[in-house]
N, C-alpha and C positions, 0 to 999 in steps of 0.2 A: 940587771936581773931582778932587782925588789921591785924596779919600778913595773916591771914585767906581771911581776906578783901579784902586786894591788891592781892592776889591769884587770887580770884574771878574775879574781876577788869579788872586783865589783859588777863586772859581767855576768856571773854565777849568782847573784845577790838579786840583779837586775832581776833576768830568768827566772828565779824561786819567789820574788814578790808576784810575777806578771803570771808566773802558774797558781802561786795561791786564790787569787784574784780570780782566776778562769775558773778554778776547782768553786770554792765559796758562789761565784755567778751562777753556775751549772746547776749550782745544786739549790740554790735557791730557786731559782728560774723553774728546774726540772720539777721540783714539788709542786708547784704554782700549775703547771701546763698539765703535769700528768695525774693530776686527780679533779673530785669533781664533784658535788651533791647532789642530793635526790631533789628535786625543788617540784614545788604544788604549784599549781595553776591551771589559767584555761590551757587549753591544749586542740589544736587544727590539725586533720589530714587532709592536705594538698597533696593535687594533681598539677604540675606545672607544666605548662605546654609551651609552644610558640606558636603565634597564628600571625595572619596576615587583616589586616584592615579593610574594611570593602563597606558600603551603604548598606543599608539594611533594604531599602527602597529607591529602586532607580528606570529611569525609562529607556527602552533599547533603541538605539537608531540603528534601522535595520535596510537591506537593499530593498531592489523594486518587489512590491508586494505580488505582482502577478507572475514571479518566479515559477510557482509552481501549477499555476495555471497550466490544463490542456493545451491551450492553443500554442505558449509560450514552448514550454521545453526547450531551458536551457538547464546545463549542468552547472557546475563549479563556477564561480568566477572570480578573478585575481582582484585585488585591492591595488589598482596602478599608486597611490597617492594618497595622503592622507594627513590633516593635523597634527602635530607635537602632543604625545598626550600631555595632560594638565593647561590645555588650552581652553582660555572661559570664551565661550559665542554665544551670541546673538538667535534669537531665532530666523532661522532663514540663512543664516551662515553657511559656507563652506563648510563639510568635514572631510569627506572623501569623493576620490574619481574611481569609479569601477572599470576595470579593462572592458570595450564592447564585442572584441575579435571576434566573439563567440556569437556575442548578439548578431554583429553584422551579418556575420556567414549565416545564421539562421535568416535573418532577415532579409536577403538574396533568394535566398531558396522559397521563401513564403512569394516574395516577388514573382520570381520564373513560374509558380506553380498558378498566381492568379494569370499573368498574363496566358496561359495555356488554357485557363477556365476559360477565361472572354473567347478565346480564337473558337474553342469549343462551341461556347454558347452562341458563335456567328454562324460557325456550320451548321447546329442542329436546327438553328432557324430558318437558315436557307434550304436544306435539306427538307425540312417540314413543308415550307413552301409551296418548293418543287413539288414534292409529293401530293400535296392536298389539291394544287393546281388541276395535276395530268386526273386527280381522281373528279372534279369537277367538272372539268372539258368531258370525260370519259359519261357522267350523268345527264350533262345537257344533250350528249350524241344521242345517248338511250332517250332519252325523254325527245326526241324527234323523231326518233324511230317509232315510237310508243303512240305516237300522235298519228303519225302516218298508217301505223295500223288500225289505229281507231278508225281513220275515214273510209280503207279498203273495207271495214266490218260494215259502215255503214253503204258505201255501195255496190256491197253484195248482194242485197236485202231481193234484188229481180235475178241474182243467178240463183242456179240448180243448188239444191241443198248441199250435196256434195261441196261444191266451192267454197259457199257461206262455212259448211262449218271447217275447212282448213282456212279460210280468213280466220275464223275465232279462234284456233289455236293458234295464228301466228301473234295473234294482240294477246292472249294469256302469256304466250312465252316471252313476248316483250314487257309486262307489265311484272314477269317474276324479274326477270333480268334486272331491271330498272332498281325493283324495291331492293334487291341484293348488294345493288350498287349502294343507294341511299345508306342501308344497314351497314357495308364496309367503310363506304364515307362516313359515317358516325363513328364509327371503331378506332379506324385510322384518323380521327381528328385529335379524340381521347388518349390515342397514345400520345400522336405530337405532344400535346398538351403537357402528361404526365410526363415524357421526355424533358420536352422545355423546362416541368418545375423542377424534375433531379440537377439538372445540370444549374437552374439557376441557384437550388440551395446548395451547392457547393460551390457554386462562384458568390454568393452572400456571407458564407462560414468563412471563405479565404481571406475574402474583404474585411470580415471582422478580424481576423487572424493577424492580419495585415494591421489595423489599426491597434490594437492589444501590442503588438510588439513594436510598433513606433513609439504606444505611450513608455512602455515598460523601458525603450532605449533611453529617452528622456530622463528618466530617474538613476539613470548610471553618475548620475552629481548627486551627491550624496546632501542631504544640508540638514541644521540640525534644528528637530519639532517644537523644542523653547530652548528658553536660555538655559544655561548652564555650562559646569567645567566638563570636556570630554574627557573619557579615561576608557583607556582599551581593553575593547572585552576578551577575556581570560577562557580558554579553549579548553576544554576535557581533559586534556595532557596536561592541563596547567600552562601552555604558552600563549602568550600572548599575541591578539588580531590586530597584525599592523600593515606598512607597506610591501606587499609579497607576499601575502598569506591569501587564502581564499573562502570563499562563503557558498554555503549550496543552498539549493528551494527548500529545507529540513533544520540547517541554519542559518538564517541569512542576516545576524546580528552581526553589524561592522563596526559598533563603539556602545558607549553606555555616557547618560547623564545622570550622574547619580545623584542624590539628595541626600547633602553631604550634614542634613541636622540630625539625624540619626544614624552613628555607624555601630556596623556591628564585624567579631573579629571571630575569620573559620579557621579555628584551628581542628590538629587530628590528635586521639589520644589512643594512645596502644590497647592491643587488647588485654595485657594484665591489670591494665587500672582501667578499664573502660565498665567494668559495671559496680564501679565506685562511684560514677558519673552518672546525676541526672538532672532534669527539667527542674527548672528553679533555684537553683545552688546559686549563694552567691557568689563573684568573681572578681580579685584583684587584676586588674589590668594596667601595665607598664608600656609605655611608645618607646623602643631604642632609641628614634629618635631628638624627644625628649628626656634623658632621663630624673631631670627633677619636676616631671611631672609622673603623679598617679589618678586614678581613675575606678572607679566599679561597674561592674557588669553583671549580668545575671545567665544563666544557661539557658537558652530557649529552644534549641534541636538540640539532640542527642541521635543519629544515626542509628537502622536496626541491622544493616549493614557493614559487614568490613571491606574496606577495598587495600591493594596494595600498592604505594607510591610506590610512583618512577623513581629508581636508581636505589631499589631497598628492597629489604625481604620483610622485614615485619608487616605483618596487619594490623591496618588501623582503622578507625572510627571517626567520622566526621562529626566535632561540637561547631554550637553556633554560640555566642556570648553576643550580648547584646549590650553596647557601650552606654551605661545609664544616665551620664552628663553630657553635654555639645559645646563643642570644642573648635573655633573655628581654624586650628590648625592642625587638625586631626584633617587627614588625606587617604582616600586609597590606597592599597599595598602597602603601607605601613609596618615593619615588623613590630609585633607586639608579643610580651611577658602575659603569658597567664596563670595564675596563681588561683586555679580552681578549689574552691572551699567544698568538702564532701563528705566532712565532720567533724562538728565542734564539742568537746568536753569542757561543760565550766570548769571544776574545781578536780581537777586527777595527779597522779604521781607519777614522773617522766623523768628519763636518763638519755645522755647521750648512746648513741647508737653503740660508740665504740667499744662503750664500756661493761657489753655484752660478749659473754666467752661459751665456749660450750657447743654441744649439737640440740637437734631438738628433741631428745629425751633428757637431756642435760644440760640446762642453762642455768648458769652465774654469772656472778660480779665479784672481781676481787674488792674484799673490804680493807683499808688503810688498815683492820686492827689486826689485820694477821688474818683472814679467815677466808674463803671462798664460800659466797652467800649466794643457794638456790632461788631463784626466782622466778615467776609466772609472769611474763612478758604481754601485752596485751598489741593494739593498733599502734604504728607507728607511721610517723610522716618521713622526709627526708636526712633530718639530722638525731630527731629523737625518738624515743617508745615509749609507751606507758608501763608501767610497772602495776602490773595489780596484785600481787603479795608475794612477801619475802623481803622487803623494804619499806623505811619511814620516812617521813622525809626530815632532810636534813645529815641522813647518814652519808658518811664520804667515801668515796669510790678510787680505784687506782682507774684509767684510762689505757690505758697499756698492762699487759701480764706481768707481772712482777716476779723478780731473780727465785726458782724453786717454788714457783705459781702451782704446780700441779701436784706438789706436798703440802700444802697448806691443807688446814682443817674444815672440811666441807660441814657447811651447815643447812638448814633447813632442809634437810631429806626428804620432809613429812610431804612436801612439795614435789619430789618427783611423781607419785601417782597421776597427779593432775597432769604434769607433762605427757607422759607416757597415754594418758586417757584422749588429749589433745591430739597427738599424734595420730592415734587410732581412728579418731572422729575425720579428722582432713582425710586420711589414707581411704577410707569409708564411703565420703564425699566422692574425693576423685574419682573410686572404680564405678561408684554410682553415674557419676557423670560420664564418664568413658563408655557403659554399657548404653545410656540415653545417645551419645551421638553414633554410638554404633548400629542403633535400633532406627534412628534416624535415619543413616546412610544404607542402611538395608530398603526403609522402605522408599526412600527415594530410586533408587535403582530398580525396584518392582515396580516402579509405578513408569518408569523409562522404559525397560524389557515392556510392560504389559502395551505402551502406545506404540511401540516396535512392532510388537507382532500385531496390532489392530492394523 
């Protein structure tokens, strides 16, 4: 039973060190975590995105150029085949095989349609032939006839007046006849002619049609303009042109060689921070793939447009960063960190975000001395804010709301005006703004109704 005792004893002893211990860790610890100073410095507001990698400068290898040529008209055509992207070639390399199907069947039908030209152009000539022929034999009979009355005119000359002059009407009627002839023969030669050149410029346009689309079959082998790495070019959707995908005469880009000494990285930035963002900012840039590498960039587009990514409701903005070092293991499609800079404060007074309580006609910071201290909060980046009065620096902060936080003795009052005047100004802003896109969407739809009714 004693020994029982001191069992117990020491159990309980154990337990009350190993609680004191956790109590004293707690609360050392918890002072340390959950407060904080006001500290001076520079001070950045970033915009951090995530973008993708791509050249800044690249040449397109593109399908047969006479795609969209009249004569050609082809639609769509599939990519049968094609390189590993990140494959380096040659100039004159393989990159891709274009499906012909399409070509062929076009190129059948151009065939069938010359061969019909020729057969044409065998008939109209024989038909011409024929024709000028019977009109010729038909001239030489006249002009015999014509002859023949000439002599009857001349040995009339001893008959009775009467006879003579029906000889001379029969040699005038043969000499209109004749010339009638000659004139039709002239007409009828003229048309042959003009005949013959219709049929032979469209048996000339066929032939050429014909040869245009045996060159254009020919560049269904793709190969690539100089050297470099192939990398597949990136579609409207954002998907990628590989083997299965197809190309049409409007785009008929089927790879990219990029030039890989300058890259630059497109990322999108929402429309709350996007006109925080402009041309020339400078830009911390990270490669996931790297991460103990860093890098700097500059903004060089900034979008006036928003579009809306696939598989998302937000509206976004396309930037363009432009990678300012060369790096030769920087690659295409790269994801990349961007840490867009879009305003720096040399020397300002900043808090953690957290350590912000309140609405916004009411904002404080609980003070370690007991006090709830009003504040005028300025710009703020991801973790921190500026403080532009109601704090010094160096004053300590709770982080968290402290036990009967909202009995505490609130200070700086003199400070709510300014909140409350802030407040008003945004609220001001806003309906101002909301009436500009209203006034906007008014007059864009009059100006829609007024080409409706034109």
């Amino acid at each position: 039973m004693k020994k029982r005792k001191i069992q117990i004893y020491v159990a309980l002893t154990i337990i009350g060190v190993i609680l004191i211990i956790w109590l004293l860790a707690s609360s050392g610890g918890g002072d340390r975590e959950q407060t904080t100073r006001v500290k001076r410095g520079a001070f950045e507001i970033v915009v951090t995105t995530t973008g993708e990698l791509e050249a800044e400068n690249m040449e397109r290898i593109d399908g047969p150029e006479a795609m969209r040529d009249r004569n050609v008209r082809i639609g769509d055509i599939k990519i049968l085949d094609m390189v590993p992207e990140g494959t380096v070639v040659e100039e004159g390399d393989w990159v891709a095989t274009l499906d012909r199907s399409a070509g062929d069947t076009r190129l059948k039908d151009i065939q069938d349609e010359l061969e019909r030209l020729e057969a044409q152009y065998e008939r109209v000539l024989l038909d011409t032939s024929l024709n000028l022929r019977g009109i010729r034999n038909n001239l030489a009979n006249l002009k015999f006839d014509l002859e023949e009355k000439q002599i009857a005119v001349e040995q009339s000359i001893y008959e009775p007046p009467a006879t003579q002059r029906q000889v001379q009407n029969n040699l005038e009627r043969a000499q209109r006849a004749y010339d009638q002839e000659v004139k039709n023969y002239t007409l009828k030669e003229e048309q042959a002619v003009a005949q013959v050149k219709d049929v032979q410029i469209n048996l000339s346009r066929k032939r050429r049609e014909l040869e245009e689309m045996v060159n254009v079959l020919r560049q269904f082998v793709i190969r690539a303009p100089k050297p470099g790495m192939v990398i597949y070019y990136r579609e409207w959707v954002g998907a990628k042109r590989k083997a299965g995908s197809t190309i049409s005469p409007w785009d008929p880009t089927v790879a990219t060689l990029p030039d890989l000494s300058v890259m630059q990285s497109k990322t999108y930035v929402n429309e709350i921070d996007i006109s925080k963002v402009s041309s020339g900012q400078q830009v911390r840039v990270g490669v996931d793939a790297f991460p103990d590498k860093s890098y700097t960039g500059v903004v060089t587009e900034v979008s006036n447009i928003g579009e809306q990514l696939k598989n998302t409701d937000a509206k976004v903005f396309e930037v363009v960063v432009r990678v300012k070092e060369s790096d030769p293991i920087l690659r295409p499609a790269m994801t990349t960190s961007n840490q867009i800079i879009t305003t720096t404060f040399a020397d300002t007074l900043f808090i953690p975000i957290e350590a912000l309580f309140g609405s916004d006609t009411l904002i404080y910071v609980y003070r370690t001395n007991g006090t709830r201290q009003v504040v005028v909060p300025g710009d703020m980046n991801e973790n921190f804010v500026i403080i532009i009065a109601g704090l010094k620096e160096g004053d300590e902060l709770c982080l968290s709301k402290p036990e009967k936080g909202d009995k505490l003795k609130l200070a700086g009052t003199e400070l709510i005006p300014i909140l409350k005047e802030r407040v008003r100004q945004k609220e001001t802003e806003e309906a101002t703004r909301k009436e500009k896109a209203t006034e906007q969407r008014e007059r864009r739809n009059n100006m829609r109704n007024a080409k409706r009714t034109n």
